[in-house]
Every structure is written in structure tokens, then in C-alpha cells.
C-alpha positions in Angstrom: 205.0 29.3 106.6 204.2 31.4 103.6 204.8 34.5 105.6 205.9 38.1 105.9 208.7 37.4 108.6 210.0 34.3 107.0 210.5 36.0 103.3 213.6 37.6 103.5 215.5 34.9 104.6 217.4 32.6 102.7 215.5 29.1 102.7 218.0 26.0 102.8 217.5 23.5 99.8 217.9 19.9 100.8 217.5 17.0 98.3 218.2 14.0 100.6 217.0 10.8 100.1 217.9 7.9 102.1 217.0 3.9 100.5 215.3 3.3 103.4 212.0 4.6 104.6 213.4 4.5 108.6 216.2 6.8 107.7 214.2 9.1 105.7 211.1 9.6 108.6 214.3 9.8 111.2 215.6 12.4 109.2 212.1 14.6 109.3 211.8 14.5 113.1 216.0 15.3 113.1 215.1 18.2 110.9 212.1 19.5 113.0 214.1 19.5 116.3 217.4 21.4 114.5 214.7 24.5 115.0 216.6 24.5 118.4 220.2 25.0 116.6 221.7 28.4 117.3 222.3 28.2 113.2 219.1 27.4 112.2 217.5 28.4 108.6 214.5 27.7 107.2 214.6 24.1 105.2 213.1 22.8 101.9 213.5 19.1 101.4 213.2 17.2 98.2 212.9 12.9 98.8 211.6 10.2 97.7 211.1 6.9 99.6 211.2 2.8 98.3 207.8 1.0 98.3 206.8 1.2 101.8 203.1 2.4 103.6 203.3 5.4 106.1 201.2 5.6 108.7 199.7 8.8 111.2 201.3 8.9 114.5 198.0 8.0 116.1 196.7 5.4 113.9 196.4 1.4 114.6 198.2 -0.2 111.2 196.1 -3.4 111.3 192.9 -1.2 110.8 194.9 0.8 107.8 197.4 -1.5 106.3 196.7 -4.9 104.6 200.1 -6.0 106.6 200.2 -9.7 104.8 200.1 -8.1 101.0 203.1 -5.7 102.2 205.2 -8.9 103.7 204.5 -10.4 100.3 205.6 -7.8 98.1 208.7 -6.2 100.7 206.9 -3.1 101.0 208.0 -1.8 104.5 205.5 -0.5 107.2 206.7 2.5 109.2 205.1 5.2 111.2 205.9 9.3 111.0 205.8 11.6 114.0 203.1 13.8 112.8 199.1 12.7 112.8 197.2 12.1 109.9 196.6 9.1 107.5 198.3 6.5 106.2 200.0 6.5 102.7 201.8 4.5 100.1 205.3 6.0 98.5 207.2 4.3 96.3 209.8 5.8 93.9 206.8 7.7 91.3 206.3 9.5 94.4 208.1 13.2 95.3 207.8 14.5 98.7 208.2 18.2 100.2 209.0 19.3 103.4 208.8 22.5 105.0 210.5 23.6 108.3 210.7 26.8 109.5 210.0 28.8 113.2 206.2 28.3 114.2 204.8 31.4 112.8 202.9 33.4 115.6 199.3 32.8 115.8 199.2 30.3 112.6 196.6 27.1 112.8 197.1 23.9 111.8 194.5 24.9 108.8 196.2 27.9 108.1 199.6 26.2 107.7 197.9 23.5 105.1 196.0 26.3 103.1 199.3 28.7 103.1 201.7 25.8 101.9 199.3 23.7 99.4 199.3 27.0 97.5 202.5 25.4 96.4 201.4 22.5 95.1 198.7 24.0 93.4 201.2 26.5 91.7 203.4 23.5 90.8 200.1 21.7 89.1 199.4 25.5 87.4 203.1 25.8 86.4 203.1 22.1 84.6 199.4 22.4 82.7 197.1 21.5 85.3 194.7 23.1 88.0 194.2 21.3 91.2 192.0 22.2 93.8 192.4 22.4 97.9 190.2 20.0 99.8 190.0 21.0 103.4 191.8 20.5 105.4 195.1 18.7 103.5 194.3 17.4 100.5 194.8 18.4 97.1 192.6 17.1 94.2 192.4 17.2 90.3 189.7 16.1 88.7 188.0 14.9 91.9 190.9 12.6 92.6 193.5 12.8 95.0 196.9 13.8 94.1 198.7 15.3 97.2 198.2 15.1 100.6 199.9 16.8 103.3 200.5 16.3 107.2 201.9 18.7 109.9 203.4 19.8 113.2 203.6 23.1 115.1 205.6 23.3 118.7 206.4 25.8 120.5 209.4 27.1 118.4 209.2 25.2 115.3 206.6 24.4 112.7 207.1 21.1 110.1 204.7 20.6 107.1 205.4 17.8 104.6 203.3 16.6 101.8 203.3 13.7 98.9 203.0 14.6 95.3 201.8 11.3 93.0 204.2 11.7 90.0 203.8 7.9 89.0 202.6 6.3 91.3 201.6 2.3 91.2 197.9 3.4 91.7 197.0 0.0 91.9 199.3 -1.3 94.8 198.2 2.0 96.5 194.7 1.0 96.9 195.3 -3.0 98.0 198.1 -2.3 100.6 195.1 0.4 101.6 192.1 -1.3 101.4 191.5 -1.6 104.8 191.6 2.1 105.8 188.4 1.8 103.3 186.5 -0.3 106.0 184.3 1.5 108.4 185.3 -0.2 112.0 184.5 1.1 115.9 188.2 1.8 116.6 189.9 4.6 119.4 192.5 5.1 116.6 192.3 8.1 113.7 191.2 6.7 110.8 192.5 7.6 107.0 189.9 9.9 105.1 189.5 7.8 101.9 189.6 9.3 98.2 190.2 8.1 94.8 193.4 9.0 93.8 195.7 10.3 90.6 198.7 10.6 89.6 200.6 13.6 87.5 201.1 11.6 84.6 197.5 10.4 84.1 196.1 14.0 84.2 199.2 15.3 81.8 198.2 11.7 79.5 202.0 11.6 79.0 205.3 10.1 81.3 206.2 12.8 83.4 210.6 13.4 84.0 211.0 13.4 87.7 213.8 15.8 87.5 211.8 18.6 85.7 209.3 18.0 88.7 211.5 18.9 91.1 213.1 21.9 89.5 210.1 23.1 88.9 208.8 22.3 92.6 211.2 24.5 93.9 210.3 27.4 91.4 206.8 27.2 92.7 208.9 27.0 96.5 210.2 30.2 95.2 207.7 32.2 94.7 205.7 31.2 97.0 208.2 32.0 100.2 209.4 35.1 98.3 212.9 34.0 99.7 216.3 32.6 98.1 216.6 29.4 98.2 220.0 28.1 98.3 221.4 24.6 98.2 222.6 22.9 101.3 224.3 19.8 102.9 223.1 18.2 106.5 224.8 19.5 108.9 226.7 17.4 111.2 223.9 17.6 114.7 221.5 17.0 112.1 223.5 13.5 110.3 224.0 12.8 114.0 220.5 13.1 115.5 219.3 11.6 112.7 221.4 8.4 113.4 219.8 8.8 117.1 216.4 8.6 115.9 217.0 6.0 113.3 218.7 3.6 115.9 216.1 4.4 119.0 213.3 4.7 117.3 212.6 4.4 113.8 214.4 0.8 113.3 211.7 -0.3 116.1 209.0 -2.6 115.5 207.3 -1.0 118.5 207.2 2.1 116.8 206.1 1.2 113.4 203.9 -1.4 114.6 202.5 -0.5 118.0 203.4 3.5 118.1 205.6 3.3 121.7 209.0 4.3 122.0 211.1 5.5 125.4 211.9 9.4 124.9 214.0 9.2 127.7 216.4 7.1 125.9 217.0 9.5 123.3 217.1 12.5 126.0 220.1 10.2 127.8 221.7 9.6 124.3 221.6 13.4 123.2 223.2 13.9 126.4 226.0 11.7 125.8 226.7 13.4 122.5 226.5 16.9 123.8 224.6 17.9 121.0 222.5 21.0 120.9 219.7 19.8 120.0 216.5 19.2 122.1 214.2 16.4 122.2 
């Protein structure tokens, strides 16, 4: 996404976060599929999600999650569209995401390596140096701080990463503890680090707001573009609500990874919107 063709344009700025986890993963996928809008510009996103563990789109969440401990504590179980491992967010926790045409002849690696430059300008920028660990991973000090997961389709390319601000490090590694566990299992499996958090490499509490305005500083310069503020725009609020309704709020989603495409196709339909599934 950090390329020549995209720079001139004028990136979108979006700082949406919804208070529940559903919304917010039904608003990435809504986002990724308003590519196909005839008003399309490239989109930043700034969010944040409740306590909740987010699982890869190919991953079994009994052999990830320590399901009982998040019942216990209300800490909600979903599952995003793109692969990859699980995760735990809570509100010490700042996401990205990047979504812009799929650049011509890009990998998957070269989309991770282009875009963690970011992070690793935002870690510069704030008084640290962090370090890429192929193939999405970001590390300082040999611990984990950022992680990123991402798509690329035929006309559209989504990257999103987590950024541990502040973290409950702690609650991290017990609702994770079993992605620690080698099993035999069909499933993709999480690639297990330690992990840190932004205020224990600064030693000092870190303002969440400063974060994020310096985030998209390091957005800045890295997509040599304008960035400009923006509100959803209505096919996107709408699809969204599609997703969130069909999908997302499904146990058989979260849980068991299934969902019927053809219902959101029909839906879509119904609402004349412009967007493809």
C-alpha cells in the first residue's frame, strides 16, 4: 500500500469505534468491500475494541482460546475475515487499518513489510525502535508489540494491525494460553511470542490521544498522501449493519467459522446497494 500510484491521492481518515467487537470486525469487511464504490478513496482507520479475543479466519477457538476464562470475565470471542492468529484487545489497545486498491503485483509479505514501516516509524517517532519479524510481527526488545493481518482480492487490498498501548498483559496470556500448546490439529495455529506493551518500553503511562495523532503523522509520511478526515458513508453504515446482523452477531461464525454468503448476496440485493459481496 505504501506505493507510487497510491501517493497522490487523498487518504480518508476514519476514527470509528463501535462498543462492540461484532460491529467493529463488521465494519472492516464493510470497509474492504466499499473498494467496489464508484466513490471509493483510500481509508485509514483509527479503533479500539472492549475486552474481547479475535481469532484468524481459519483457526479452531477451542485450540486458541481458554473459552471458560473469557465467559468468566465477559470478554467476547469473535472471529475476523482475514487469516492469521488469534489476539486479545481491550481498550489499552489501538488498531490501524489500511484499505486501498490491490496494488499490482504486491505479496502478502510485501504488503506487511511496506505497511509495518509505519509502526516502526510510530515506535521511532515516540522514543523507541522496534524491529520487523517476518512475516507480521513487530517486536521491541524481543517482545511482541504489534501484529498485523491481511487481505488482497482482486480489486482491493485490506491490512490492519494492533498496537499494545496498555495492554492487560496478564489477561492476554491466560485467555491465550492454549494457542501455547502444541496439538495435531487441521486448523492454523497462533505463532506464540512474549509480548509488550508501549508503556513498559517508554517506563512511563502513555496518553492514548497523542498515540493516535502521532499514528497518523507516521500514516503521513509514510503514504506521502493527504490525509483528510471523514464520516462513513451511508452503503458503508448500511453494509455494515448487513454484516453485523448476518454474520458477525452469529455464534456459528465466531465459534464454528460458517456463515451463508448467499444471504448477504439476497440482502444486498434488496437494498440496491452498490456494493459487492
Amino acid at each position: 500500500m505504501v506505493i507510487e500510484e497510491e501517493s497522490s491521492k487523498i487518504w480518508r481518515v476514519l476514527e470509528v469505534s463501535y462498543p462492540s467487537v461484532f460491529q467493529n470486525l463488521a465494519l472492516e469487511e464493510a470497509l474492504t468491500r466499499s473498494r467496489m464504490l464508484p466513490t471509493f478513496r483510500p481509508i485509514v482507520r483509527l479503533w479500539r475494541n472492549p475486552p474481547s479475543v479475535i481469532v484468524g479466519r481459519f483457526q479452531n477457538v477451542g485450540a486458541e482460546v481458554d473459552v471458560e476464562l473469557c465467559e468468566q470475565n465477559d470478554i467476547a470471542i469473535a472471529r475476523r475475515f482475514t487469516g492469521g492468529g488469534s489476539v486479545f484487545h481491550d481498550m489499552g489497545n489501538l488498531n490501524l487499518t489500511l484499505v486501498t486498491g490491490h496494488p499490482e503485483g504486491i505479496t502478502l509479505g510485501q504488503l506487511h513489510e511496506k505497511n509495518a514501516s509505519i509502526i516502526l516509524d510510530l515506535l521511532a517517532r515516540l522514543g523507541s525502535e522496534g524491529v520487523l519479524v517476518r512475516p507480521n510481527s513487530i517486536h521491541v526488545g524481543g517482545r511482541k508489540i504489534s501484529g498485523a493481518a491481511a487481505t488482497l482480492g482482486q480489486r482491493f487490498a485490506l491490512w490492519h494491525a494492533s498496537i499494545l498501548i496498555s495492554t492487560d498483559v496478564l489477561m492476554l496470556q491466560r485467555v491465550l494460553a492454549p494457542s501455547q500448546v502444541i496439538r495435531e490439529t487441521r486448523s492454523i495455529r497462533s505463532n506464540w511470542h512474549p509480548v509488550t506493551t508501549l508503556a513498559e518500553v517508554l517506563h512511563r503511562s502513555v496518553d492514548l490521544e497523542h498515540v493516535q495523532r502521532t499514528l497518523l503523522q507516521s500514516c503521513r509520511s509514510a503514504l506521502d498522501a493527504k490525509l483528510e478526515r471523514s464520516e462513513l458513508l451511508e452503503d458503508e453504515k448500511q453494509y455494515s449493519k448487513f454484516l453485523y446482523e448476518r454474520k458477525y452477531a452469529s455464534q456459528d461464525w465466531n465459534l464454528h467459522g460458517n456463515w451463508k454468503s448467499e444471504e448477504l448476496e439476497g440482502k444486498c440485493s434488496e437494498a440496491h446497494t452498490t456494493i459487492a459481496v
